[in-house]
C-alpha positions in Angstrom: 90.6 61.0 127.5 93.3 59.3 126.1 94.7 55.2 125.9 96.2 56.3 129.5 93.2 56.1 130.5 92.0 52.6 130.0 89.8 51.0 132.8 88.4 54.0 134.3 84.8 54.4 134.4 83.3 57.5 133.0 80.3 60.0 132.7 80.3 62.0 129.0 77.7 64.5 128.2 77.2 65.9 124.6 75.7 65.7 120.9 75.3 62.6 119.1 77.4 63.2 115.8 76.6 60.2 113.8 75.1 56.4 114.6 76.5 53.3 112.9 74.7 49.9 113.7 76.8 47.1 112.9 75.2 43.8 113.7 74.8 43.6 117.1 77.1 46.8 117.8 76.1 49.8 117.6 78.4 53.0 117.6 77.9 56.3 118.7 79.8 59.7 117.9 79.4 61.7 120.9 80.5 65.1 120.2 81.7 67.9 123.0 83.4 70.5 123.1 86.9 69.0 123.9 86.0 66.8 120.6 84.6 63.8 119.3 84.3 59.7 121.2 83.7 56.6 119.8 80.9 55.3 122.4 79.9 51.6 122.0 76.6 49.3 123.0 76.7 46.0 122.7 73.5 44.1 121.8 74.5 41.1 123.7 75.5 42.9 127.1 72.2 44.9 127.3 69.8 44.8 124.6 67.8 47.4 125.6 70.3 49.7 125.8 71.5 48.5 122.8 68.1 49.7 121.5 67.5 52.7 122.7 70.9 54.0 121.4 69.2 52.9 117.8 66.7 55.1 118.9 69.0 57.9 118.5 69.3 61.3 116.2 71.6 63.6 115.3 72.5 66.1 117.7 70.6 64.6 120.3 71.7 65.7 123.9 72.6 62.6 125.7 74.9 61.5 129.0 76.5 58.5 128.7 78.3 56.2 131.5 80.5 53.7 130.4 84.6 52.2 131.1 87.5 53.4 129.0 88.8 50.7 126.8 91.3 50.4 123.9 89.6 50.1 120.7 90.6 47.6 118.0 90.3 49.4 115.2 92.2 52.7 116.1 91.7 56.4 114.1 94.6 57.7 113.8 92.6 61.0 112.5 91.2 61.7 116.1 92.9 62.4 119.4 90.8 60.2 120.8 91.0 57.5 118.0 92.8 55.2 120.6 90.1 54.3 123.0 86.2 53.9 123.3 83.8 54.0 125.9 81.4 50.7 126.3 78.1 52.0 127.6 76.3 50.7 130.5 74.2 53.7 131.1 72.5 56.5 128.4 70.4 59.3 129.3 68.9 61.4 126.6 68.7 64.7 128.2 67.2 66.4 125.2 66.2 65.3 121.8 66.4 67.5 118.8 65.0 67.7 115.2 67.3 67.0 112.0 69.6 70.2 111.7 69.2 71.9 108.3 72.9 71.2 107.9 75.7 68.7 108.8 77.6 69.6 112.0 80.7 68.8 110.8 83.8 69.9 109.6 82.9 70.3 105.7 79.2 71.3 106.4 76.5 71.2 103.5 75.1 74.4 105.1 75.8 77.9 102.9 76.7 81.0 104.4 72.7 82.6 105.2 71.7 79.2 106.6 74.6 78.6 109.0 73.9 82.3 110.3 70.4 81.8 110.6 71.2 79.0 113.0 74.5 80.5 114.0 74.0 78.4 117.4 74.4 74.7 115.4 77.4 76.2 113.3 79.0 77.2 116.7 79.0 72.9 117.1 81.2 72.4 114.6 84.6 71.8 115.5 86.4 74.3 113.1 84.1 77.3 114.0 84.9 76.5 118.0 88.7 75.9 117.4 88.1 79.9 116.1 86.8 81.2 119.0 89.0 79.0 121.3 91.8 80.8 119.6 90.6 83.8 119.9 90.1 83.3 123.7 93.9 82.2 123.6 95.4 85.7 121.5 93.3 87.9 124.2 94.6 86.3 127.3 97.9 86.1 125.9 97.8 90.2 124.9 95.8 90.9 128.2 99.1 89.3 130.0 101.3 90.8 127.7 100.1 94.3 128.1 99.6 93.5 131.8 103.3 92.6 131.9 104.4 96.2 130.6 102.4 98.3 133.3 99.6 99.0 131.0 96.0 98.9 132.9 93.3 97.7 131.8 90.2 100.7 131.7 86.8 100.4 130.3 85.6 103.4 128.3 81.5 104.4 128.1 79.7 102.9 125.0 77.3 105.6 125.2 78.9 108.4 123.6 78.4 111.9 122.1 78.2 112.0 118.0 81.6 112.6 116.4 80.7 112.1 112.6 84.2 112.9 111.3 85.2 109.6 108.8 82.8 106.7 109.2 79.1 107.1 110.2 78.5 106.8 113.4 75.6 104.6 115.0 73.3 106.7 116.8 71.3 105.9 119.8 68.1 107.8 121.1 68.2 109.2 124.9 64.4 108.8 126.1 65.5 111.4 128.9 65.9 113.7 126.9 64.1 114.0 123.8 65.3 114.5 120.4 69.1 114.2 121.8 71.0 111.1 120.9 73.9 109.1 121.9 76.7 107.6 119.4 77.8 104.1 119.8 81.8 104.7 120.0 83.7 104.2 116.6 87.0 104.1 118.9 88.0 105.3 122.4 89.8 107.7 120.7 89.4 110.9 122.5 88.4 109.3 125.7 91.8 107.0 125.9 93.4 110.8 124.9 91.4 112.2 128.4 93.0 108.9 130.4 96.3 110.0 129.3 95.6 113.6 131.0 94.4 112.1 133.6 98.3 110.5 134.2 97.4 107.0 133.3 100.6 106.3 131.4 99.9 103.1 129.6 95.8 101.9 129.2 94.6 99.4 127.0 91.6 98.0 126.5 89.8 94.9 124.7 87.0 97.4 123.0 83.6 97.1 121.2 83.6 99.6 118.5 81.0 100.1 116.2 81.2 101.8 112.6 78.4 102.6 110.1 79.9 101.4 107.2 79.7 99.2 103.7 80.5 95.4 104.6 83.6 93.9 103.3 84.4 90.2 103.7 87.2 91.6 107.1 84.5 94.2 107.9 81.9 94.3 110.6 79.3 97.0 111.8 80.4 96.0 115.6 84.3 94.5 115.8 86.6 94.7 118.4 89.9 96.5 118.9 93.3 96.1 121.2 92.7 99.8 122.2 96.3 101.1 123.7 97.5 104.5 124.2 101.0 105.7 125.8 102.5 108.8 127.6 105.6 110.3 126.9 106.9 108.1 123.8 108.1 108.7 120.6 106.7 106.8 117.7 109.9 104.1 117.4 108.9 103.2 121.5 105.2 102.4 120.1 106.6 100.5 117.0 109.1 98.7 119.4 106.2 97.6 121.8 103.4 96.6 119.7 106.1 95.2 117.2 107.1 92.5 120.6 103.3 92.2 121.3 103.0 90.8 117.5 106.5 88.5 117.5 105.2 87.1 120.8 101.5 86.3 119.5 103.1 84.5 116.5 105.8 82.3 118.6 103.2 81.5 121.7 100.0 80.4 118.7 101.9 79.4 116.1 105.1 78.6 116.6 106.4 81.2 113.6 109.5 83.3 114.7 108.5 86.7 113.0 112.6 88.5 112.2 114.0 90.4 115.3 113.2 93.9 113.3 110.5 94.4 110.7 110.5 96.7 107.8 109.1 100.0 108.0 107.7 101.3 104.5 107.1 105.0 103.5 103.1 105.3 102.4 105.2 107.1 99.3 106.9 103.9 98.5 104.2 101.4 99.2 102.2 103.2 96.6 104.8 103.5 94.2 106.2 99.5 94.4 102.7 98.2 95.1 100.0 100.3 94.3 98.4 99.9 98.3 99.6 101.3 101.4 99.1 97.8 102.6 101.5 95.7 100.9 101.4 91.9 100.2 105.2 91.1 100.7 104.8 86.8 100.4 105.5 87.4 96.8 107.4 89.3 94.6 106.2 91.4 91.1 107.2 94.6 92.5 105.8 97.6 90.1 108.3 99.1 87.6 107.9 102.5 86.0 108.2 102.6 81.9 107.1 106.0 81.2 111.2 106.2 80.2 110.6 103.2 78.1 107.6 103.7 76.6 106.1 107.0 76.5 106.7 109.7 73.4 107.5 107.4 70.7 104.4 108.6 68.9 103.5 105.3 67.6 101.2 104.3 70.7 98.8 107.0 71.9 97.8 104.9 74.0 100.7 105.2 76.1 101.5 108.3 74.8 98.8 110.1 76.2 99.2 108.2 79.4 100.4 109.6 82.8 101.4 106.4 84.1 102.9 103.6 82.8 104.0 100.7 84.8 104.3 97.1 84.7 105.1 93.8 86.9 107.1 90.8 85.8 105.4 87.4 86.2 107.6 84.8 86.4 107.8 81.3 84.3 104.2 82.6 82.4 105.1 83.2 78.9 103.4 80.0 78.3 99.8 81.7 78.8 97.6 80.8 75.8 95.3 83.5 74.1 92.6 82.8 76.3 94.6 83.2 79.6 95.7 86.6 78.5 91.6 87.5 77.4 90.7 86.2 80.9 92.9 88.8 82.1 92.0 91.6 80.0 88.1 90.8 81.1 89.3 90.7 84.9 90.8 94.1 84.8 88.1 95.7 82.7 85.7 94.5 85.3 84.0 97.8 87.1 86.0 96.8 90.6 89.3 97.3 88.9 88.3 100.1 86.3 90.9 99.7 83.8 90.5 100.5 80.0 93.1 97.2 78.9 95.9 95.8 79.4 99.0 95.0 77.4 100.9 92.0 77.3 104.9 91.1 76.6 105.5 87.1 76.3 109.6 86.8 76.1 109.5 83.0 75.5 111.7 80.7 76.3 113.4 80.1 72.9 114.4 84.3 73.3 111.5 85.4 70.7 109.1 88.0 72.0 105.2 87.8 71.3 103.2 91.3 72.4 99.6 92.6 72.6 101.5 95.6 70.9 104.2 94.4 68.5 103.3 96.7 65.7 104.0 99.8 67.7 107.5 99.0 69.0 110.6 97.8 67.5 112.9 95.2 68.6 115.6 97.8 70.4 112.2 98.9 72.4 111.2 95.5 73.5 115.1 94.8 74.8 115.2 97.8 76.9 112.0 96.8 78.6 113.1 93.7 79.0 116.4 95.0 80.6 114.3 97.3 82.7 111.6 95.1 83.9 114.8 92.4 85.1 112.7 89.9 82.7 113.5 86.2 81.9 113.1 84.3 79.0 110.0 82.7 80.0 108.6 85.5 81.8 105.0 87.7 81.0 104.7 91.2 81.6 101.6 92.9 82.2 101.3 96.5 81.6 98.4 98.8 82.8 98.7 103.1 81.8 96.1 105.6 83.0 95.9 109.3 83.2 95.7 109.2 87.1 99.1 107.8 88.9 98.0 106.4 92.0 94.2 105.2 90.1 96.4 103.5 88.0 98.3 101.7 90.5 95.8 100.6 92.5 94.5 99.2 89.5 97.9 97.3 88.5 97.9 96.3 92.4 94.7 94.6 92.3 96.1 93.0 89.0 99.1 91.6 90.7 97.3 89.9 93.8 94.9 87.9 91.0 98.6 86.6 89.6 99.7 86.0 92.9 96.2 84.2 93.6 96.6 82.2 90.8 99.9 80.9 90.7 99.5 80.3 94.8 101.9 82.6 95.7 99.6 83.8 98.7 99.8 81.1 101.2 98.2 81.8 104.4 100.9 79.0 106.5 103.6 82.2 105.6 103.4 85.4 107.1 104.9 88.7 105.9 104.4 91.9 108.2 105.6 94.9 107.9 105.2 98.9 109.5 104.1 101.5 107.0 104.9 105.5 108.0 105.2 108.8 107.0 101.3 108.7 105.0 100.0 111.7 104.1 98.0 113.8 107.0 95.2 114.6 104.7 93.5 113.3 101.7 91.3 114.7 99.1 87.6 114.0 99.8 85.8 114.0 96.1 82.1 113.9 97.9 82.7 116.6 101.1 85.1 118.6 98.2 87.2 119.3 100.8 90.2 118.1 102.8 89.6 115.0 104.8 92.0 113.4 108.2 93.4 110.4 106.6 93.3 108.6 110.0 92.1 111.5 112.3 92.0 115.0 113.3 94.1 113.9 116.2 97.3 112.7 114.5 100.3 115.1 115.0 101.8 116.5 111.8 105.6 115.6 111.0 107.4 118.6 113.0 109.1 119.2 109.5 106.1 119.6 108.0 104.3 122.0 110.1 105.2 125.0 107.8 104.0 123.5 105.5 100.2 123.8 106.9 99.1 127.2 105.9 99.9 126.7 102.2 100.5 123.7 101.4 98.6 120.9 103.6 97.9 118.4 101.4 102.1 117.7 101.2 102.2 117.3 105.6 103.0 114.1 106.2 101.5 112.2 109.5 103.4 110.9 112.4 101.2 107.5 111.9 101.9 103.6 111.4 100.1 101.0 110.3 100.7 97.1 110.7 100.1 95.3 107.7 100.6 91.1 107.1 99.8 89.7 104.5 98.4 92.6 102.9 96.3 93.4 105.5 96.0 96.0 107.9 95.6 94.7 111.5 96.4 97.5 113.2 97.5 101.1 113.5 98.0 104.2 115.3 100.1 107.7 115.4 101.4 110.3 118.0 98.2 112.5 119.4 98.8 116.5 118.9 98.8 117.4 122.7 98.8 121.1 122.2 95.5 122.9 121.9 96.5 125.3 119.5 98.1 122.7 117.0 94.3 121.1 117.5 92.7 124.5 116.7 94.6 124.7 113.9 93.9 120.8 112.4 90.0 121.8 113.1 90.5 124.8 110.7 92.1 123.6 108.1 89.4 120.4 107.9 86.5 123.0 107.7 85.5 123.4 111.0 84.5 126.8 112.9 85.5 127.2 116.1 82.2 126.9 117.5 81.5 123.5 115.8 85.1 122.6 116.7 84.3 123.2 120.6 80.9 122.1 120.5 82.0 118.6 119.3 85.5 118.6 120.9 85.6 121.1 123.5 86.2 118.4 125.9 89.2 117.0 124.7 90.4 121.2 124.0 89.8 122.2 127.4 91.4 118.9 129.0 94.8 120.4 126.8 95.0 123.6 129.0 95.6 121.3 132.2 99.0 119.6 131.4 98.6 117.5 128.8 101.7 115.0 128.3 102.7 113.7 124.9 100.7 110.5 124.1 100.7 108.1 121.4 98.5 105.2 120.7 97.6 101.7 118.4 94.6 100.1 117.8 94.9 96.1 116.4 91.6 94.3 115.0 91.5 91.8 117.1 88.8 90.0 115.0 91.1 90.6 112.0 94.3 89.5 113.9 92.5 86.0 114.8 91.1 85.7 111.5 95.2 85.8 110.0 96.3 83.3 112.4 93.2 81.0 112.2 94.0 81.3 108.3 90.2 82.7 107.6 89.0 84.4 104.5 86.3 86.4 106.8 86.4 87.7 109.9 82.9 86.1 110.3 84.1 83.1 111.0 86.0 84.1 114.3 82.9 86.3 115.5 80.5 83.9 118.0 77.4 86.2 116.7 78.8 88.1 113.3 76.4 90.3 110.6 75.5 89.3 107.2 77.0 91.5 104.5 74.0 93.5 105.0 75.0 94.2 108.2 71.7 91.9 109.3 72.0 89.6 112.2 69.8 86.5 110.4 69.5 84.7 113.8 67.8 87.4 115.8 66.5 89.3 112.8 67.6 92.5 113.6 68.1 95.2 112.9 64.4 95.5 113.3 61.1 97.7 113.6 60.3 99.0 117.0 56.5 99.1 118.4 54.7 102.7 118.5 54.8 103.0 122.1 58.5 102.4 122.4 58.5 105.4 119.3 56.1 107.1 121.2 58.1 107.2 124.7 61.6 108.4 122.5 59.3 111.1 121.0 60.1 110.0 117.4 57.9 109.8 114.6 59.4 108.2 111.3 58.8 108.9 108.1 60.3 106.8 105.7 60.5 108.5 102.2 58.8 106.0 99.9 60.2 105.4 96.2 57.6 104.9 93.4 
């Protein structure tokens, strides 16, 4: 209701927020979910209404009738801050005990307690605004996709076990014991199937579920934009999803994303940044100094070293001894893994003050100035390791900490960007063995095929990934679509081919009918909310979201199951107990 609406007369339904008597007024914030009104009783219209509204708690359930009227003192913080609603009727529909935290915007309720009661926290206005938005981005992308002849198909949750990458959640089938369905980590083989099947463009708004360690944009159950395509090339994907994004952005917040983004080699992303998904809202791009630094025999440390790079923080020659240890600490810390860091102040007045001034003369320090592009008044931080990309990664973490402290990382800006061309497989130190970067579904670069028998670890991937913000939303790659091509992928990841057509016989046997070429993308939806909402967690966009323990706190689950439940699966446990 708004000042337009003066005079009308009204029935509100809701939580009581907050009650203020003031002399013979008393005021009432009635909270819904459309927001907050000012309701008034007035001792000397009705003093027993007037007294039972004294009578009221926080987050009682109430209905109030009542006529719109202007207020005098207006709130210029609240749409409704214009008008109030004089009471001539209450109704306490329910009445409720003191909530072990404020329901309001800055809540004195920590993260367990707000998920134990994860149905008062869903009150508050900023954790509704969340899920109101994320109702918005998914009818917006359901219209979107709807608009470009995609159709909309749901895929079984009930799947067979497919424990290539993550672990999969596994579910036991009472019908027939000691078998077990998987709870799907994608639709990935059965959106494959649809395209068989002729349906050209799917999508789908899909529960996924994954195993996994918890991260602050991690969740064992999330949800993706599942799409896949027929007969496209990787630039039509990029061109479509790239629209989906630009129109997301303009209809929710108003931001014109540029008419092309960049597309980034994985190579290149590792080598300027150290992460194959980038934070572009700030600069400190890495620079290579093995040239400058390396083989003058007076530092072993870099002598020794594979790597050497650095990144140029601007205006922070000023930071004091102690700023510079708090560094050192931070990338000594086991999360980053470094063994130290070195330093190069160029003040302002031209002199140069180094963590290693003994070991290089003047002439040295001017060419890394020269090649670093360095200021007077700039800091460069150097890390060197005896694994490139290790190293990198390390000097990447490095670099988001500067761009965290000097605010460089705003989340009102957004930078997004496509990263191709990563490698098909990666190294697995644990399975000692090759491993699907994305998945054993991704078609090779047809340049790169050759390169399978001998050399596989050098075939690059006919993937993509969206990143903003140095984050990956979303990502996808063209499907091999020939069976043989499959066969092979399966061989060279270890598999037989009896394990390879046990698990994925399906999806081999579907290629011997006419399979088209297909290509697909998956965006986190919970992760693409959380960017636009400006979260820190993808919790906070989740109506019902896991701990970091993968617990749900409010239902307590996961959770022990009686014997004759156990008894009916056919499953004994026996948990292995430590002394």
């Amino acid at each position: 209701m708004r000042l337009s609406d003066a005079g009308k007369n009204v029935t509100l339904a809701g939580w009581v927020q907050r009650v203020r008597k003031m002399g013979g007024m008393t005021f009432v914030d009635l909270r819904d979910r459309y927001g907050i009104t000012q309701l008034v009783f007035n001792e000397a219209a009705n003093v027993e209404l007037c007294n039972q509204a004294n009578k009221l708690g926080r987050e009682f359930c109430i209905q109030v009738k009542g006529t719109v009227s202007e207020r005098e003192s207006k709130n210029a913080k609240m749409p409704t801050g214009d008008i109030e609603i004089l009471a001539d009727a209450l109704n306490i529909l329910s009445e409720s005990l003191t909530p072990p935290f404020t329901i309001e915007d800055n809540t004195d309720g920590g993260d367990d307690i707000r998920m134990k009661y994860r149905y008062l926290d869903l009150r508050r206005t900023a954790v509704r605004k969340n899920l109101e938005l994320r109702h918005r981005m998914t009818i917006l992308i359901r219209n979107f996709l709807d608009s470009k002849q995609f159709i909309e198909v749901e895929t079984p949750i009930l799947i067979g076990s497919t424990p290539e990458g993550a672990r999969d959640f596994v579910v036991p089938s009472r019908m027939n014991p000691g078998q077990f369905y998987a709870l799907p980590q994608s639709p990935q083989t059965l959106k494959q199937l649809l395209m068989v099947s002729g349906f050209d463009r799917y999508f789908q708004i899909a529960k996924c579920f994954r195993d996994e360690d918890l991260r602050a944009d991690r969740q064992p159950e999330f949800t993706q934009i599942d799409c896949e395509m027929s007969f496209v090339e990787q630039e039509d994907v990029i061109e479509l999803f790239e629209d989906m994004a630009r129109h997301l952005f303009k209809e929710v917040l108003g931001v014109e994303l540029p008419a092309k983004l960049q597309q980034m080699t994985w190579h290149d992303a590792m080598k300027r940044y150290g992460s194959d998904k980038p934070d572009l809202r700030f600069g400190m791009e890495f620079v290579e100094l093995m040239d400058v630094l390396k083989g003058t025999g007076t530092f072993s440390v870099f002598d020794d070293a594979e790597y050497i790079g650095g990144i140029c923080v601007p205006g922070c020659a000023d930071y004091t001894r102690k700023q510079l240890d708090q560094l050192t600490d931070f990338v000594k810390r086991p999360q980053v893994g470094a063994k130290g860091l070195v330093y190069v102040k160029f003040n302002a007045d031209g002199s140069v003050k180094s963590s290693v001034d003994k070991f290089y003369s003047p002439e040295v320090m001017a060419r890394l100035k020269e090649k670093m592009g360095a200021k007077d008044g700039d800091l460069v931080l150097i890390l060197s390791g005896d694994k490139p990309n290790k190293t990198r990664v390390q000097l990447c973490t490095l670099r988001l900490e500067m761009g965290d402290r000097l605010g460089l990382r705003s989340k009102d800006k957004f930078e997004c960007l496509w990263i191709v061309d990563f490698p098909l497989f990666e190294w697995s130190d644990e399975e000692q063995r090759l491993m699907a970067t994305h998945h054993p579904f991704t078609m090779p670069n047809p340049d790169d095929i050759p390169l399978l028998d001998e050399h596989p670890e050098q075939v690059r991937a006919k993937a993509y990934d969206f990143v903003c913000n140095g984050i990956e939303v979303g990502g996808g790659s063209l499907r091999i679509h020939d069976g043989k091509l499959q066969e092979k992928m399966f061989q060279i990841l270890g598999f037989t081919p009896e394990r390879a057509m046990a698990q994925f016989g399906f999806l081999i046997n579907a290629f011997k009918y006419g399979a088209p070429p297909h290509a697909g993308l998956a965006f986190g939806l919970d992760r693409f909310v959380a960017i636009m909402a400006g979260l820190d967690s993808i919790r906070d966009c989740i109506a019902f979201p896991k701990n970091n323990s993968g617990r749900d706190v409010m239902l307590d689950a996961p959770s022990e199951i009686d014997n004759k439940q156990l008894d009916e699966l056919q499953i004994k446990i026996d948990l292995n107990q430590e002394n």
